[in-house]
N, C-alpha and C positions, 0 to 999 in steps of 0.2 A: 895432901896428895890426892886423896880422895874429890875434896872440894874442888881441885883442879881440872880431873876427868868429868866428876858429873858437867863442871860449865864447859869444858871443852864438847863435850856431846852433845851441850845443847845449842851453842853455838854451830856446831855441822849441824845439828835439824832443823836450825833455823834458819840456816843459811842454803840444806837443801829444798825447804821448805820456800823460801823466798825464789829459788830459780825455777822451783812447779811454775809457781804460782805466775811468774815472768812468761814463763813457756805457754800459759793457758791464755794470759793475759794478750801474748802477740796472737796466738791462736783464734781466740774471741776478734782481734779488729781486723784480721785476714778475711774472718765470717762477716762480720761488719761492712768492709771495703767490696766484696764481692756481691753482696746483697743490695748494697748502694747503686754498683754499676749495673746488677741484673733490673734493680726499679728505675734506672736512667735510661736503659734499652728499652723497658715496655715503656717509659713516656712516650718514646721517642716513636717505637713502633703504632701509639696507642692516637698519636696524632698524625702520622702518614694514614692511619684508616682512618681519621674524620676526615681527612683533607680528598680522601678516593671515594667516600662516602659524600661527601657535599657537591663534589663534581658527578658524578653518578646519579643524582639525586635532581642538577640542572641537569644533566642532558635529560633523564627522562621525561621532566618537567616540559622542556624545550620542544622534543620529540612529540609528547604525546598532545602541545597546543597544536603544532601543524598536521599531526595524523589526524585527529579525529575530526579534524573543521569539516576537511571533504568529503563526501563519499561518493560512491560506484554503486548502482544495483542494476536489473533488467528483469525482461521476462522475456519467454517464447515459445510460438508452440505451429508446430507443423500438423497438418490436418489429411484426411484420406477421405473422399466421398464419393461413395457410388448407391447413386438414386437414380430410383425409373421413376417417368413420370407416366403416368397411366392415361392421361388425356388426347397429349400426341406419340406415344409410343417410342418414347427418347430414354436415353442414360446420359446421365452425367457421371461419369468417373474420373474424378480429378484429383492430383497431388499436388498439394500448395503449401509452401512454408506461409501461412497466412499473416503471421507480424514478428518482429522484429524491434524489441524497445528496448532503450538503454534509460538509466538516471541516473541526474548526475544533480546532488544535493551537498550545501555549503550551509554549517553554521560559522555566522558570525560574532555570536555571542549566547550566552543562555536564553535569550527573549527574544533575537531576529535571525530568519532564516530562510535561503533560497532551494526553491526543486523545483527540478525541471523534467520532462521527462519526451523522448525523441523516438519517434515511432517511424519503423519502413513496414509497409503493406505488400505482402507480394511480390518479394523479393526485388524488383528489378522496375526503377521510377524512370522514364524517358521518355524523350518527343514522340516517339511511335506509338501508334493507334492501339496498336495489340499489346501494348504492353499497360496491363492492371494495374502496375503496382503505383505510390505513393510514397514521399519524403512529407510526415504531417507532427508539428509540434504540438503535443497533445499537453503541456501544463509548463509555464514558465510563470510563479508568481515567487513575491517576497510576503513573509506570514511572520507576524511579531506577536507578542502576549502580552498584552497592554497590560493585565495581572491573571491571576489564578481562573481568574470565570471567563476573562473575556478574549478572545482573540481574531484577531485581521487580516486580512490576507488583499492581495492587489497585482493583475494582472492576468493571466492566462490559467485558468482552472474548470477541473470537471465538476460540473453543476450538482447540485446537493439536491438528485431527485434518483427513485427507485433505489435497487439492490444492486445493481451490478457496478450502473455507470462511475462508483469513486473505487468499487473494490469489483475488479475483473482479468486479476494475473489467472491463469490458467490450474492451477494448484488447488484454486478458494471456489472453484464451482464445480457443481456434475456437467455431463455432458460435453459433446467436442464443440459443438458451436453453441454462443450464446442465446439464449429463449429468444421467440423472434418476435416476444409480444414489447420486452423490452428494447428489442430494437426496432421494429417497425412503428410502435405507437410514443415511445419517450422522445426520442432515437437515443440510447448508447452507442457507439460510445460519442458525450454530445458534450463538448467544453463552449468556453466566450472568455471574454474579455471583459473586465472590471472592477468591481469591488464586493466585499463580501465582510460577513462577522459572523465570533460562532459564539453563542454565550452560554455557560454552564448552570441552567439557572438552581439545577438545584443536583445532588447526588441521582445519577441517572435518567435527569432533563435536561436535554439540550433544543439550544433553537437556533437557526442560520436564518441569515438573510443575507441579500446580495441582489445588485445592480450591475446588468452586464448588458452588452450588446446582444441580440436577438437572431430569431433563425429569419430568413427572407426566403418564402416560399413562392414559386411562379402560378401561373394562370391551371397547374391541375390541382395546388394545394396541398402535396404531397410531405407530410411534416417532415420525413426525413429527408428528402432530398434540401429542405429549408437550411441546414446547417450551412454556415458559414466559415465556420472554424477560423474566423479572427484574423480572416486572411484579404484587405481592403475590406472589412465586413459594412455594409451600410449598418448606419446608425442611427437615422433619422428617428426613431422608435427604440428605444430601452427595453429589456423586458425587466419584471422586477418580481423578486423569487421568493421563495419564505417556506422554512422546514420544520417543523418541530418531533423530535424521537427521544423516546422514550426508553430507557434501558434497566430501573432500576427492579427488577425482578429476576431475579438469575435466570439463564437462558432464553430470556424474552428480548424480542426487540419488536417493537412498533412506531413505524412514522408515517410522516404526511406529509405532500407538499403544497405548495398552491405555488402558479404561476401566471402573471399578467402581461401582454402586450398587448398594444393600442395600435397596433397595425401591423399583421404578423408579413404582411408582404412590402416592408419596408416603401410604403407611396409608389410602388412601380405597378401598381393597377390603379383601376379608374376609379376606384371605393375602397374605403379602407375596411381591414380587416381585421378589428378585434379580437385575437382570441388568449382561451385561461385553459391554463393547462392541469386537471388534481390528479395527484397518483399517493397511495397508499401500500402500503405492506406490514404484512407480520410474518417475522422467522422465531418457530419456537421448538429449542431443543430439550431434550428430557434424558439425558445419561446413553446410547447411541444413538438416538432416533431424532430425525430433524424433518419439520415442516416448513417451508417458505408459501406464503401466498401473496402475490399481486395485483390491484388494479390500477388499470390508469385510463385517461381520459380527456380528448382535446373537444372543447366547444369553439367552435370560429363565427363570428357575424358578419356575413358575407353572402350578398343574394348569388354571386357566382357558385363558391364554393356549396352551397344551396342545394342546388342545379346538379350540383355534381354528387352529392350527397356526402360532400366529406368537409360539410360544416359539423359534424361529429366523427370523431375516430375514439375508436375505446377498445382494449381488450384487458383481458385475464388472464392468471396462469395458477395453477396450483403444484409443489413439489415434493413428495416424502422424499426420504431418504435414512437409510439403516447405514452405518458405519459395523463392522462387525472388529475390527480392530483397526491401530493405525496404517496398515497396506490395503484392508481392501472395504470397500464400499460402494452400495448399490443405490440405484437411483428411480424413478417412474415419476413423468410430469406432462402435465397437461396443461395444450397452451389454447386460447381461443383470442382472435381479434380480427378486425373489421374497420379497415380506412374511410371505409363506405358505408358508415354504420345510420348515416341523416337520411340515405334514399328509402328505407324500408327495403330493399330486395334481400336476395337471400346472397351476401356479398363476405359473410363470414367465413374466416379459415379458420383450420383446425389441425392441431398436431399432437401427436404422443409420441413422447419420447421414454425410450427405459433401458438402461445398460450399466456397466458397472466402472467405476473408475480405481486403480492399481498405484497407491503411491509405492513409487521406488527409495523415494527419499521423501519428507516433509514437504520440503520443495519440488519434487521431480514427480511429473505424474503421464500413467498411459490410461488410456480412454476407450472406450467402445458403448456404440448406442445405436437400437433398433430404431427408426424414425418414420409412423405413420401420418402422411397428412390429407384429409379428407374436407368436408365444407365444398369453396366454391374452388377447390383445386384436391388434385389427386395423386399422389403420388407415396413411394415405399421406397426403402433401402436402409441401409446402415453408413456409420463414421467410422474414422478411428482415427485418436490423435496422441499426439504428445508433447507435454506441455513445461515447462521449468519457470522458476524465478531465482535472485538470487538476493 
């Protein structure tokens, strides 16, 4: 009887024991079954984000080949000037939006690439007599990198000579108008037409050279009025150009140019007119303090020009300048030149200029400058301008 109960009791324990164990067993594949579907859900979710990921991924791709091909830049800068001239007793006080440039530059690849850049002068270009201004395409060339040192450029560009004429947005210099040694004796701002190479020959030596169409000056010889700006330019006569700067000393920069034509009055007088252009400079900064110095210099062979004494033109300029932080910075420069510098007379001008320039932005900048000019002209007043780029 006894042997009866104990197997009967163990038979219920082992029979409750077997329904645990049932009850755990469907428990565990419940766990099982739900754990299946929760890692079928993140497949599923884990491949809708590569698929929103790989599209996201072409548009940006997509996006950012046609965004960056083009671009947009400009500069500008509106001017204020009132000068007496001490000789005849006159003022000039005038307001002039004086230029007006847009650029508009396309890569086509990592190695070739077009800029262009469209200049209005004096706001308003038309048939009428009084009116100053100008519609003038100041550089349309295509520029490739044949490799690492060497590169070419082909068509309308500004000339690889002085300080101002390739870098002259309004931002990058003192004063409200540009030194007038560089514009009367270089001329800035002074582009052509042709071809050109810049070769890197070594870490901070570079050298250019370049064959372009030439300035064609008339019967007074007046180098700047010689510009042609690529506009029907006679060509009869090349000029043929050559730079070499120097940069590899921290804040130094030193170059050179030389320039040759073989008839600077393109055959439209009765003797031709040989002449070679050198101009040099050095800008050297030292933690805020900056020096610029320039000369430059036209020889002409030409018994007219002779006569007139501007078989030589040459002047000089010298510039400090103290930065005292990025908003404000002061300037004093002195300019000396002479179109007439072959006659011997006393035919040199003279200018000081000193005032202080106020960036509002990197880009955005206001101007003011005292402006003495003495030699064979006399005159005083002050500027005031304001300038941007973008």
């Amino acid at each position: 009887m006894k042997k009866t109960l104990l197997a009967t009791a163990l038979l219920g324990l082992f029979a409750s024991h077997q329904a645990m164990a049932s009850e755990e067993t469907q428990e565990l594949r419940k766990i099982i079954a739900q754990q299946q579907k929760v890692l079928k859900d993140l497949e599923k979710r884990l491949e809708a984000t590569e698929q929103r990921v790989e599209q996201t991924a072409d548009v940006v791709e997509a996006s950012a080949s046609t965004k960056s091909a083009t671009n947009i830049g400009g500069y500008g800068e509106l001017h204020y000037n009132n000068i007496h001239n001490n000789l005849n007793d006159t003022d000039k006080k005038e307001m002039d939006f004086h230029r007006f440039v847009l650029f508009f530059g396309h890569e086509f690849n990592d190695k070739t690439r077009f800029f262009s850049e469209l200049e209005v002068e004096h706001v308003i270009a038309s048939h009428k007599e009084e009116d100053a201004g100008e519609v003038e395409l100041e550089q349309a060339y295509i520029e490739h990198d044949f490799s690492d040192s060497l590169t070419g450029k082909a068509g309308l560009f500004l000339m690889p000579v002085g300080i101002m004429n390739e870098t002259h947005e309004p931002p990058a210099f003192y004063g409200v108008e540009r030194n007038p040694v560089e514009k009367n004796i270089l001329p800035v701002t002074w582009w052509e037409g042709g071809l050109a190479l810049n070769v890197k020959a070594a870490p901070g030596l570079a050298f250019d050279a370049a064959v372009t169409s030439g300035l064609k000056v008339g019967e007074d010889f007046k180098v700047r009025g010689g510009r042609q700006k690529v506009s029907e330019a006679a060509a009869e006569d090349l000029a043929y150009t050559g730079r070499v700067k120097y940069t590899a000393v921290p804040g130094l920069e030193l170059a050179a140019t030389l320039q040759y034509q073989s008839d600077i009055a393109q055959s439209s007088l009765a003797d031709s007119a040989s002449a070679t252009l050198f101009s040099a400079h050095a800008i050297y900064s030292i933690q805020n303090f900056t020096v610029k110095a320039l000369y430059a210099q036209w020889d002409i062979d030409n018994a007219a020009a002779e006569a007139l004494g501007r078989d030589k033109q040459k002047g000089f300029y010298i510039e400090p300048a103290y930065r005292f932080n990025e908003k404000v910075g002061i300037f004093a420069r002195y300019n000396e030149w002479d179109n007439e510098a072959g006659n011997g007379n006393d035919t040199e001008v003279t200018q000081t200029n000193f005032g202080v320039n106020y960036w509002l932005h990197e880009n955005v900048v206001f101007k003011a400058d005292y402006e003495i000019v003495g030699g064979a002209k006399d005159a005083d007043g002050f500027n005031l301008g304001v300038g941007y780029q973008f």
